[in-house]
C-alpha positions in Angstrom: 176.5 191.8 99.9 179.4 194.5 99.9 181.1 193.9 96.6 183.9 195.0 98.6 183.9 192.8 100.6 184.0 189.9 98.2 186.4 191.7 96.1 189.6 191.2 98.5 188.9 187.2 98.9 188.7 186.8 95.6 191.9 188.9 95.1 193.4 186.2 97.3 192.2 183.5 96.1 193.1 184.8 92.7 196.9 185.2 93.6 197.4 182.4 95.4 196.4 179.8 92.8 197.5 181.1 89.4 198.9 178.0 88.1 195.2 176.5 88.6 194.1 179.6 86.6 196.4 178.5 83.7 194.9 174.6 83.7 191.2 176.0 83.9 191.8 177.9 80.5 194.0 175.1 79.2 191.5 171.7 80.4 188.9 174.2 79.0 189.7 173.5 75.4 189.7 169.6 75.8 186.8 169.4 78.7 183.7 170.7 79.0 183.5 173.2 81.5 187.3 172.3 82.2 186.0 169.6 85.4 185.5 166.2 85.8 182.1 167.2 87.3 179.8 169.7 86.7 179.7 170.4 90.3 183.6 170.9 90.7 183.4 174.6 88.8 183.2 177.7 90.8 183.9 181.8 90.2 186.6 182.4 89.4 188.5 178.8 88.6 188.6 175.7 90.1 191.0 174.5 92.4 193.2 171.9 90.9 194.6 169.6 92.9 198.7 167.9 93.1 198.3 165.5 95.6 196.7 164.0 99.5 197.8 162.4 101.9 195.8 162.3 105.5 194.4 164.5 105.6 195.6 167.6 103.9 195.4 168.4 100.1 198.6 169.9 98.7 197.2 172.5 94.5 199.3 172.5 91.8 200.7 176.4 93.4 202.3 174.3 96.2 199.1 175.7 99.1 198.1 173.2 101.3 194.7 172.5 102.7 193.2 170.7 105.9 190.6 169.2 104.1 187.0 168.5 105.8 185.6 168.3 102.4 186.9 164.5 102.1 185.7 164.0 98.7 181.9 164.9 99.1 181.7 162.4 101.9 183.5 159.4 100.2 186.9 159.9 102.2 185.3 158.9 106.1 189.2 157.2 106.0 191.2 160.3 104.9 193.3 160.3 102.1 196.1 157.4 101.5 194.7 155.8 105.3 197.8 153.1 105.1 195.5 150.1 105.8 193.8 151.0 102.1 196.8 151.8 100.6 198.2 148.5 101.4 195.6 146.8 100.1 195.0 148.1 96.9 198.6 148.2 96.1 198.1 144.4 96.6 194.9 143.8 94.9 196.9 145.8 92.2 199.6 143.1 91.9 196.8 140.4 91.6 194.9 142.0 89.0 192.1 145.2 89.1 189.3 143.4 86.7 188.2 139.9 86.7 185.0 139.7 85.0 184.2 136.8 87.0 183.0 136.6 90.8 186.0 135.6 93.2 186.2 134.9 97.3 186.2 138.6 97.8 182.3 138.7 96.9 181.0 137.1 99.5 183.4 138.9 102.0 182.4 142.3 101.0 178.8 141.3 100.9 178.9 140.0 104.1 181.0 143.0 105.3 178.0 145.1 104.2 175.2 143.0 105.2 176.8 142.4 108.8 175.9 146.1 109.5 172.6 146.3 108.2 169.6 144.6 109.7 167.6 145.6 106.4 169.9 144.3 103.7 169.7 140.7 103.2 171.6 140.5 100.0 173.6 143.0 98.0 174.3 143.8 94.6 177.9 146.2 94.0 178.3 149.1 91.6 180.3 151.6 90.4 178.8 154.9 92.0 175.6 156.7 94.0 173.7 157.3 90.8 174.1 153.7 89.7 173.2 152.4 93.6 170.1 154.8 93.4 169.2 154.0 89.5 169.3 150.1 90.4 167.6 150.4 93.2 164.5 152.4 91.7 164.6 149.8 88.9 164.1 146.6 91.2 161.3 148.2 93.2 159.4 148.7 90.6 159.7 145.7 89.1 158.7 144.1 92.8 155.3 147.0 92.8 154.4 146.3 89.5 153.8 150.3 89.5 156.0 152.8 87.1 155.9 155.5 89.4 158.0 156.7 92.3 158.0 158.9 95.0 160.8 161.3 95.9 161.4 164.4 98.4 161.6 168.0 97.3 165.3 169.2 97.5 166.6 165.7 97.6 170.1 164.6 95.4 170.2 160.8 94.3 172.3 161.1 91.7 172.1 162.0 87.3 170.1 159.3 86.1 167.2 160.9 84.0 164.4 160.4 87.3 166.6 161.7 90.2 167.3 165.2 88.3 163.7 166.6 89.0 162.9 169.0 91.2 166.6 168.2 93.2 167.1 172.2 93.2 164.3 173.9 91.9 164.4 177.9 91.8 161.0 179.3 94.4 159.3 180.5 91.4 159.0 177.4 90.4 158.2 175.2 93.4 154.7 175.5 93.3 151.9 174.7 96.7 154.3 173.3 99.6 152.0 170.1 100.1 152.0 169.4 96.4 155.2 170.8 95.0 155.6 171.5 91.2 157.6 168.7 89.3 160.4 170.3 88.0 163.1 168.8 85.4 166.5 169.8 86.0 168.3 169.3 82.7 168.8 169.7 79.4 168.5 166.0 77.2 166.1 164.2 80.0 162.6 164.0 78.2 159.8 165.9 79.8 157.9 162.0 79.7 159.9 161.1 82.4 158.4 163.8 84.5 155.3 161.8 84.2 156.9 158.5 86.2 158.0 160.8 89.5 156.2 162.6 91.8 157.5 164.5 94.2 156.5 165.2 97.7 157.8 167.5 101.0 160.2 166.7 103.3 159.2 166.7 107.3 154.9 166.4 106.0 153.7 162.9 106.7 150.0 163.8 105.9 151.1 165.4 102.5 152.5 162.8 101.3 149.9 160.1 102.3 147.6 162.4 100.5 150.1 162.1 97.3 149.4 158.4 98.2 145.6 158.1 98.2 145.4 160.1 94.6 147.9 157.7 92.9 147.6 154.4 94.9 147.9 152.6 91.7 150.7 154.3 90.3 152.9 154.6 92.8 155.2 151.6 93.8 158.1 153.4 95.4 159.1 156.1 97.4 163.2 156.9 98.1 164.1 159.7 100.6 167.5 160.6 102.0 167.2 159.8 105.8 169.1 163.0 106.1 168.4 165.7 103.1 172.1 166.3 103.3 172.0 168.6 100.3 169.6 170.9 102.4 171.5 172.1 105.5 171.7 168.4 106.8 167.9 168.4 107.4 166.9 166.0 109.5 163.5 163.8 110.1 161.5 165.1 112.5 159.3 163.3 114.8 158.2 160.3 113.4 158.0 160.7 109.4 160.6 158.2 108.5 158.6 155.7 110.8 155.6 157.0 109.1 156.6 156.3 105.8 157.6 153.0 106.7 153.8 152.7 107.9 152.7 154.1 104.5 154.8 152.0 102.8 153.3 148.5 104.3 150.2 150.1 104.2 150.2 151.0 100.6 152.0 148.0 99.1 155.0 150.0 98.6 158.9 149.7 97.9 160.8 151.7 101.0 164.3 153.0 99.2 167.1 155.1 101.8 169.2 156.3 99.6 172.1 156.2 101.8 175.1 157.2 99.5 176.3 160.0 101.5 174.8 158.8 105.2 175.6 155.6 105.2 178.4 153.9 107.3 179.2 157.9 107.9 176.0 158.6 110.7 176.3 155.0 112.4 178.3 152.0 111.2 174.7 150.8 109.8 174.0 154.2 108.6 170.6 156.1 109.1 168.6 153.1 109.3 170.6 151.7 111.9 170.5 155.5 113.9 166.7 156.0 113.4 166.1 153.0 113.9 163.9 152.4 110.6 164.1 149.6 108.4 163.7 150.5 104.5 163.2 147.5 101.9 165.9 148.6 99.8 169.5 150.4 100.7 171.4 152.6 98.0 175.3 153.1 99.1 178.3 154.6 98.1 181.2 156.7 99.1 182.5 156.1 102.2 181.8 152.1 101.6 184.9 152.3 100.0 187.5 155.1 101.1 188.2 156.6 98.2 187.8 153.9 95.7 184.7 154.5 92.7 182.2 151.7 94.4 178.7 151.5 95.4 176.1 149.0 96.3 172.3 148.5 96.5 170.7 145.8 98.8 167.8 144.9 100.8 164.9 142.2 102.0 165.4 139.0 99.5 162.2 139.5 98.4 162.6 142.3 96.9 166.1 141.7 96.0 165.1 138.5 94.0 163.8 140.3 91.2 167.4 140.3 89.5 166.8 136.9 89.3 163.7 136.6 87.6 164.6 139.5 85.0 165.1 143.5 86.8 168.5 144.5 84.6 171.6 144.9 86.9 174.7 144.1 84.6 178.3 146.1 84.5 181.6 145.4 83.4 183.2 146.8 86.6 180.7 146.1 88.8 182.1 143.8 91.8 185.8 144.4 90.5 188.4 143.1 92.3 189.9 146.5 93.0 187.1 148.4 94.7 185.8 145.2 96.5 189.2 144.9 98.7 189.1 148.5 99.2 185.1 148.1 100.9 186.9 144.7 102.5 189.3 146.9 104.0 187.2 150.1 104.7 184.8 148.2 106.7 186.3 145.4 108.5 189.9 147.2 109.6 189.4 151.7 109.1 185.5 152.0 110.1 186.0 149.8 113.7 184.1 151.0 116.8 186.7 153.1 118.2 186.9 154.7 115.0 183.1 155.9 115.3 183.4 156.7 118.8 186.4 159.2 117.8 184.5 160.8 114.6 181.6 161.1 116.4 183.3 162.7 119.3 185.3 165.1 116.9 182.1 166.4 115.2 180.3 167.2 118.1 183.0 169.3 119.3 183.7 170.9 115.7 179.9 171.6 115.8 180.0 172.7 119.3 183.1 175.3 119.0 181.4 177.0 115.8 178.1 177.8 117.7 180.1 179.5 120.3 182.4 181.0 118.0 178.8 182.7 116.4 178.0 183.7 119.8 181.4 185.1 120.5 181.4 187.3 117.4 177.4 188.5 117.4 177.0 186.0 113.8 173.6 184.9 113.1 173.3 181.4 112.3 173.3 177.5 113.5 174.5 174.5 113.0 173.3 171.4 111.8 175.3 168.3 112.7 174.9 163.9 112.7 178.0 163.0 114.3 180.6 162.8 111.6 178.4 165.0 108.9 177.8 168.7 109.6 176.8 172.3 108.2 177.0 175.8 109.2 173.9 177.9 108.2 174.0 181.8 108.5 170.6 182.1 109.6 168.5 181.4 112.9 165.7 179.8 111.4 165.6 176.1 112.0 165.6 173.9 108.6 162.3 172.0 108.5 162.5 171.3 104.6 164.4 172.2 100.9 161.9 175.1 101.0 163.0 176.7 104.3 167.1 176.6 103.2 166.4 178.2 100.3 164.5 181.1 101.9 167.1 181.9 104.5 169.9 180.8 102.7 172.3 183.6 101.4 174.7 182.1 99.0 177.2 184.8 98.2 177.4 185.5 102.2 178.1 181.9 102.7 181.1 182.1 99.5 182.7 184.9 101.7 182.6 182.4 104.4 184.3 179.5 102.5 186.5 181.7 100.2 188.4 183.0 103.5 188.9 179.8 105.3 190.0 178.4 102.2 192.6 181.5 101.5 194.0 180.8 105.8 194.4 177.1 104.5 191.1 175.4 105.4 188.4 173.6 103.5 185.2 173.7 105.4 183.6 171.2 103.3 182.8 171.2 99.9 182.0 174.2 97.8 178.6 175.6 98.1 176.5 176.3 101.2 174.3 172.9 100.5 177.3 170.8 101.6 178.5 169.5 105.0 182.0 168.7 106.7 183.2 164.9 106.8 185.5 164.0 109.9 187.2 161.6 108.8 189.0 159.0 111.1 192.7 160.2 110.3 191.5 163.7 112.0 192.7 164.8 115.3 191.1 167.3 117.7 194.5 169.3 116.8 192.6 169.9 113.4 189.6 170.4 114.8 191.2 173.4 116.8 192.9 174.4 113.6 189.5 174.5 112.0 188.1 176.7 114.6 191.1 179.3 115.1 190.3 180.0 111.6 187.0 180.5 111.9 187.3 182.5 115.1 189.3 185.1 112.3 187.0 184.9 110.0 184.1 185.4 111.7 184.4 189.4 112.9 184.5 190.3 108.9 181.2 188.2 108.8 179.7 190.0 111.5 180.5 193.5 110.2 178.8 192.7 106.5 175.6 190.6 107.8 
């Protein structure tokens, strides 16, 4: 890409937030990294946040944002969505940590389970890679088997056996029906390597082949419905019914990791829009507008095997706090007008940025599931993790966000794997805000691609 180019959005970006210049340096000498997450640093500083409210986010230089970021998914309410605020200002006054189980339990598991024809019981947690960790853990204590089956390119979380091959460089990806195992950190033991395999997205027959090699090894296999972290990739065809196939067939343990579809795609999330039934759920995010909660649940079958002995303990697991915040999420913020306006938002955000491409000669697409979306600069249609990364150009797609970011406007969240979250506080005055930006934008995209 021109260096040029670049050069002048970074320039921008670099004057308008120098007081989040100052805390990078300064958090740098008392935080790794100087972020919370590893995720959250970018070239040439993060952007540190003052304050939200609906759906704008106000840095510490005073700029604000309209924010379709939401949080990596987890704000489907907005920010500070008065029905949540009420209550955990409440719940506050009543206390945040209990220790011990209360009424608002079995209201929040039944608020959960109400949605989802698959999830007879639930357990809560704390986060997505303690909803995905759990849930791996139970099925295999229901197969008997130590190994599990996960996609190519898919994210479920930073437990040691989700961080292999999540984001694998191509060199290293190895034959496309029998990808390479790749570990993806420093400090997790090459051993654990040998309890994953990993299989493609979008391949039914690949992966049955996996199958019949290890049929009495593998007792699990989790998938994202929707490889969000790869363009929103969806299913095609039939291969989530097909692995649900395999799955009986092969005396397996059917995981959706749902943290970042659920509740967001359909109010029962990708189960409940593909119409596929897994055995187990992993949830998170948007369950609880804003608040650090997640949840695993399933068939009681499968489920029971907490009770005789699978490990699921937690000082804040099921606290008072975050279970009146998935109360309130689900019962009175996600209602059924609320989808029908989300829904009805993101098609027309999804629609307006196709013909804004077409207005302004831009290659690319876009990849949308109602509320969730991406915009890919490149024709080719996504099958799999291996077809983003070959089309995907990553300092084209900075340009991109670096200028709708400098004209107050965050896309979605940083990097060209993420998606947009409409959140129900958005209007389709935002959306049009969203696309006017674009629409400038987009001729300084055309002249460089």
């Amino acid at each position: 890409m021109d260096v040029d180019l670049w050069s002048d959005v970074e320039a921008t970006y670099r004057e308008r937030t120098p007081r989040s210049r100052e805390l990078y340096g300064e958090t740098a000498e008392h935080v790794p990294a100087a972020v919370g997450s590893t995720f959250r640093e970018w070239t040439p500083h993060p952007l540190y946040i003052d304050s939200a409210e609906g759906v704008h986010l106000q840095d510490v230089d005073g700029n604000r944002y309209l924010d379709f970021g939401m949080n990596n998914g987890a704000g489907m309410s907005g920010h500070t969505h008065p029905a949540l605020v009420e209550a955990i200002q409440d719940q506050a006054e009543q206390g945040t940590l209990y220790t011990k189980p209360s009424e608002l339990l079995v209201e929040a598991a039944e608020a959960i389970t109400e949605r989802w024809d698959a999830v007879d019981t639930v357990r809560f947690t704390n986060s997505g890679t303690e909803s995905t960790m759990h849930a791996i853990r139970v099925a295999r204590a229901h197969s008997g088997r130590d190994k599990i089956l996960k996609i190519e390119g898919s994210y479920h979380g930073v437990h040691d056996y989700a961080l292999i091959s999540k984001s694998a460089p191509r060199e290293k990806l190895g034959h496309p029906k029998r990808p390479t195992k790749v570990v993806e950190s420093e400090g997790v033991p090459d051993a654990v390597a040998d309890t994953v395999e990993v299989g493609p997205w979008n391949d039914i027959d690949a992966i049955e082949d996996i199958l019949q090699e290890q049929v009495r090894e593998i007792g699990a296999i989790i998938v994202e419905p929707i490889v969000m972290n790869v363009g929103v990739t969806q299913p095609y065809g039939e291969f989530l019914g097909g692995l649900r196939e395999l799955c009986d067939e092969y005396g397996l343990v059917y995981i959706f990791d749902e943290v970042k579809t659920g509740m967001k795609v359909a109010p029962g999330g990708a189960a409940e829009l593909y119409g596929v039934d897994p055995d187990l759920v992993a949830m998170a995010k948007s369950i609880g507008g804003n608040v650090p909660v997640g949840a695993f649940g399933g068939d009681d079958a499968v489920m029971a095997e907490i009770t005789d002995g699978a490990a699921h303990f937690g000082t804040y697991n099921a606290n008072p706090l975050a279970l009146r915040a998935v109360i309130t999420q689900l019962r009175e913020v996600l209602t059924g007008d609320a989808y029908d306006h989300v829904d009805a938002l993101g098609e027309r955000l999804a629609r307006g940025y196709e013909d804004v491409l077409a207005d302004h000669g831009v290659a690319g697409h876009v990849d949308w599931v109602n509320s969730q979306g991406t915009i890919n600069f490149f024709e080719e249609p996504v099958h799999d993790y291996r077809d983003f990364l070959a089309n995907v150009d990553v300092d084209f797609h900075e340009n991109y966000w670096f200028a709708m970011l400098n004209r107050g406007v965050l896309a979605h969240p940083h990097h060209p794997s993420q998606q947009w979250t409409i959140s129900v506080q958005h209007t389709r005055e935002h959306v049009n805000e969203h696309l006017e930006t674009f629409k400038e934008v987009a001729p300084r995209l055309a002249r460089k691609q």
